[in-house]
N, C-alpha and C positions, 0 to 999 in steps of 0.2 A: 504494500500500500504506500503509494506517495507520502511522504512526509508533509505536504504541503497541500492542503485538501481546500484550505477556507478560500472563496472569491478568486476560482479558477478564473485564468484569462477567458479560457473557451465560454464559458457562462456568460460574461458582462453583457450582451447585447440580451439575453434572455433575462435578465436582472433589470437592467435598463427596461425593457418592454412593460416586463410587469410593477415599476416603478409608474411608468407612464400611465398604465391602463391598474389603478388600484379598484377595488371593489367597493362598495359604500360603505361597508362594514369594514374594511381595511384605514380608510380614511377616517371615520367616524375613532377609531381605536388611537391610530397614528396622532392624532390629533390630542390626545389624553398623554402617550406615554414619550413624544419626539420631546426635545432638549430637555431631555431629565428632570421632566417633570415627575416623574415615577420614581419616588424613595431616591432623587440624585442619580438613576443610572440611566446610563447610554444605551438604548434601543437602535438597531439599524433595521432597516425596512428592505424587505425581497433579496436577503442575504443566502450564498450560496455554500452550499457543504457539499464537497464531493462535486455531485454533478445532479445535487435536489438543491433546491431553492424555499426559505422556509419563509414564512410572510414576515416576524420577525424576530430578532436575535439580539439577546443579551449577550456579550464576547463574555463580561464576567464571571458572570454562572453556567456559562453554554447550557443557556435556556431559548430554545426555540418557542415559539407563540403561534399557534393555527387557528385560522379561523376556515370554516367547514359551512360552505352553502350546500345547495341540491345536489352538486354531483358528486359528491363524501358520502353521500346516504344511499346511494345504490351498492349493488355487491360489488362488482370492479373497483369502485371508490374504494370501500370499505377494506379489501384485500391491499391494494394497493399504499394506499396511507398504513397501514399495519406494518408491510413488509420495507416502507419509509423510515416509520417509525426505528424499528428494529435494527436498520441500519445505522440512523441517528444514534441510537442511545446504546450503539457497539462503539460509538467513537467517543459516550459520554455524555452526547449531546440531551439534555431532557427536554422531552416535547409534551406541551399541554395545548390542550383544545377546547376550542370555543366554538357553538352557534351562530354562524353571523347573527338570528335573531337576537341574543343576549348580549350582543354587543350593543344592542340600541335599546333594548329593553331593561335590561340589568347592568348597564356600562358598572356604577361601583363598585359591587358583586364581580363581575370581571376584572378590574384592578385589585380588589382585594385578594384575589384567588390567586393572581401573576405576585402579587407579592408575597403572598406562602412560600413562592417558588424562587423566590428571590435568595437563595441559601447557599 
């Protein structure tokens, strides 16, 4: 395994794209936890690990942050993010997940939960 995994060159224009194109629920969150408003830490948005791309990322905690619309909730999704996941958190990386709907519903609730994780 490369010693060097975080914000492969080959990624950045995939990184970039999905910087461009954020979800409402991406926005809506980014907007709560950008310039360390969140307990003082640095959050980056559509940061890449390996050759996945996580919505976003604490470098401090290698704490990943997903947010899951409709197509997380089919089986392909479901399989998929699982076998994400398991890659992630072979390298350390802990990943928690959100609703988009709880991000607009229960925003608090979702910062309080990311800061559990904040360890």
């Amino acid at each position: 395994m490369p010693e060097y995994i975080n914000t492969l060159p080959e990624m950045k224009p995939f990184r970039r794209k999905l910087r461009k194109n954020m979800t409402a629920a991406e926005v809506a969150l980014w907007i709560l936890i950008k310039n360390k408003q969140l307990n003082g830490e640095r959050f980056l948005r559509q940061f890449s690990v390996g050759h996945f791309i996580v919505d976003f990322y604490c470098t401090k905690y290698k704490l990943a942050i997903e947010l899951d619309g409709a197509g997380h909730f089919t089986t392909e999704g479901r399989e998929y993010d699982a076998m994400r996941t398991e890659y992630l958190n072979s390298l350390g990386v802990k990943v928690i997940r959100f609703e988009n709907v709880d991000v607009f519903n229960y925003p608090m609730q979702v910062l309080e939960e990311i800061k559990k994780n904040l360890t």
